[in-house]
C-alpha positions in Angstrom: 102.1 106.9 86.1 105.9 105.5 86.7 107.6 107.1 89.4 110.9 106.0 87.5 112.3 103.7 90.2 112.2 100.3 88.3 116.1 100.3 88.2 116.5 101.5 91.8 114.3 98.3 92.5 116.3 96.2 89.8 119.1 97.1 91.5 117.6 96.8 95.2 116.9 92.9 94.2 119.9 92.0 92.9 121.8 93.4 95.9 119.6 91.3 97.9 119.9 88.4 95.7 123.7 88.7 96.5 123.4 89.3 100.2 121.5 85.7 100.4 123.8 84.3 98.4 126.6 84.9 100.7 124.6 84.0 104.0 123.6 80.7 102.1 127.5 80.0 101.6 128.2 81.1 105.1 125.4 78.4 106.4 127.3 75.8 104.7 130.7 76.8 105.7 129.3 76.6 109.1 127.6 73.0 108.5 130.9 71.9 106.8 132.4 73.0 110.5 130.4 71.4 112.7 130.8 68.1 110.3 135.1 68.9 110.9 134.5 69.1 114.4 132.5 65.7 114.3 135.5 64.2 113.5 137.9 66.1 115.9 139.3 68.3 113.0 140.1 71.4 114.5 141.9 72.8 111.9 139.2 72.4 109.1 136.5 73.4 111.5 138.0 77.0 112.4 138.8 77.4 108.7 135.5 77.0 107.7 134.3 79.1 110.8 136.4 82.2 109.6 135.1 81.5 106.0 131.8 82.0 107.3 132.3 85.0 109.2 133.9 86.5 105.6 130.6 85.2 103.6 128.1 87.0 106.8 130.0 90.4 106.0 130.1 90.5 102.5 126.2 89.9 103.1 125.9 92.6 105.3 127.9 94.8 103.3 125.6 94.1 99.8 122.5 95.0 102.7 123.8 97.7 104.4 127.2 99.7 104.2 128.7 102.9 104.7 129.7 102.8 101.2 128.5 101.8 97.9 125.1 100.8 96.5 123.4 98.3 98.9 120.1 97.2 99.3 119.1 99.8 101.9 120.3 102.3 100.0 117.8 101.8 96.9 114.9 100.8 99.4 115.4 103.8 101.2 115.8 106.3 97.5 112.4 104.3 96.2 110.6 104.7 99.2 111.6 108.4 99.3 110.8 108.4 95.7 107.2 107.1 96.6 107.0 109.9 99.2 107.8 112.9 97.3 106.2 112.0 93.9 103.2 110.3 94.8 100.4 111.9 93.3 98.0 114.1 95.4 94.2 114.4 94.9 92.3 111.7 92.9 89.9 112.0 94.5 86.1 110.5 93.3 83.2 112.5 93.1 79.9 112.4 91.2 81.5 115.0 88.7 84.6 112.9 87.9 82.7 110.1 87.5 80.0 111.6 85.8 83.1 113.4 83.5 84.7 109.9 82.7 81.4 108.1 81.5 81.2 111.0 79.1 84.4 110.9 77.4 84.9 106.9 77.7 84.7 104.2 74.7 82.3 102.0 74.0 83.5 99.3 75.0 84.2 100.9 78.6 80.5 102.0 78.5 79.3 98.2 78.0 81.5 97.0 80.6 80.1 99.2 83.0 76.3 99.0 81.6 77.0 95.0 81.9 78.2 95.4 85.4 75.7 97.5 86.2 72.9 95.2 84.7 74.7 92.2 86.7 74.2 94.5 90.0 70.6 94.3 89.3 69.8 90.6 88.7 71.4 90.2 91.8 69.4 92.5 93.9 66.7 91.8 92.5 64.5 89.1 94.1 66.6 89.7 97.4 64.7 90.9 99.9 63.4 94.9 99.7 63.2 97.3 103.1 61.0 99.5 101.3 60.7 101.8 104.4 64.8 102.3 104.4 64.1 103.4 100.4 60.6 105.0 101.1 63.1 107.6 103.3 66.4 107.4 101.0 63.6 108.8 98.2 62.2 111.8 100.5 65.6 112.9 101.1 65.8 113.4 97.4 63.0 115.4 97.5 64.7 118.7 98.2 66.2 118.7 94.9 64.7 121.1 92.4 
């Protein structure tokens, strides 16, 4: 069942996409400053400083804004999506289980007979606490 947020989550990654984009150009404006002040250029360095300051906002603002479609905007709708809409119940019972062997395929059926079979072979030169089964057995016994 699709709760119908794959475009809410499209749209989540490429905001984040875009908001690392612009911290990866802010970490290189600030590299390129500390490489100006290597060299005693003040000028380039606070140019590239400032530049990086712009390329950390416009991050922030694809993350988290007071306008606009950020990232934290379709996180928060999908994960509110996920709490109003996820389904309830499913639960597993004998009669659900019991229900689905009866209306499944065949080749469902020998999946789960082959399983079933492997299960088996498995158990069965491991060691046996026939005591623990002797009792398991009797508690059947009030069955009619």
């Amino acid at each position: 069942m699709s709760l119908g947020i794959s475009t809410s989550i499209a749209n989540m990654t490429t905001q984040w996409n875009n908001t690392c984009a612009d911290w990866d150009q802010a970490a290189h404006f600030i590299e390129a400053a500390g490489e100006a002040l290597k060299y005693n250029n003040l000028l380039a360095a606070g140019s590239n400083l400032c530049d990086a300051g712009v390329s950390i906002q416009l991050g922030l603002d694809h993350w988290e804004s007071s306008i606009g479609t950020t990232a934290h905007r379709y996180l928060r709708d999908c994960l509110n999506t996920i709490d109003t809409s996820w389904p309830s119940g499913g639960t597993v019972d004998m009669d659900a289980i019991l229900n689905a062997m009866l209306v499944a395929k065949f080749d469902q059926l020998q999946k789960f007979i082959g399983i079933e079979q492997a299960y088996m072979a498995a158990i069965w030169n491991a060691p046996f606490n026939a005591d623990f089964y002797a009792a398991l057995a009797r508690g059947f016994r009030q069955w009619p």
